[in-house]
N, C-alpha and C positions, 0 to 999 in steps of 0.2 A: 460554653455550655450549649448541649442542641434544645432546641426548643421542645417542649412539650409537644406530644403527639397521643391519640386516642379522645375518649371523650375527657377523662382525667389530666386536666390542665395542670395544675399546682397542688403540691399538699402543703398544709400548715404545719407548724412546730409551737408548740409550748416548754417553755424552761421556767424552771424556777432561778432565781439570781440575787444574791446577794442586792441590797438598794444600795449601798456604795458604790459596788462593782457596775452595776448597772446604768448609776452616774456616770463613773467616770470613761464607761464605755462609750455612749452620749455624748457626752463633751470629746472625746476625740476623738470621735469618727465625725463630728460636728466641726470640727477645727480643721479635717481633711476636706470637707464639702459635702460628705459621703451621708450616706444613709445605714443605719448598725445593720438592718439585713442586707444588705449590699455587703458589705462586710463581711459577714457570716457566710454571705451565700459561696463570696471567695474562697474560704477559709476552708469550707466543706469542699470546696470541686478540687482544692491542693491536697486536702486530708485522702480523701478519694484515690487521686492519684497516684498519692505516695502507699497508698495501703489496698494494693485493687482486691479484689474480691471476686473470684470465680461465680455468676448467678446462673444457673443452672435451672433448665423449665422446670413449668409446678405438672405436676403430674395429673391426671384428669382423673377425678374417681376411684383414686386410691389412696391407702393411708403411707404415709411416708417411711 
């Protein structure tokens, strides 16, 4: 992953998650060494990859 660039370093995520799910997400990514965003963040850069997405500039002063 490249590093952040501009003033905009990191954006946050909120989910909602089942509390079992969320346990047992914990305890194994806890069992690997790992941290569950660590995990995630993986997860998203594969998703990413496997599904790319043409981003196309935003237009300045117009409606889309």
């Amino acid at each position: 992953m490249n590093p952040p660039t501009g003033k905009e370093k990191y954006k946050r995520m909120s989910l909602i998650i089942d509390p079992q799910l969320h346990r047992a997400f914990k305890l194994a990514t806890a069992a690997e060494g790992k941290e569950m965003s660590e995990v995630l963040i993986q997860f998203i850069e594969q998703y990413v990859q496997k599904h790319p997405v043409v981003v196309r500039p935003a237009r300045k002063g117009g409606r889309a």
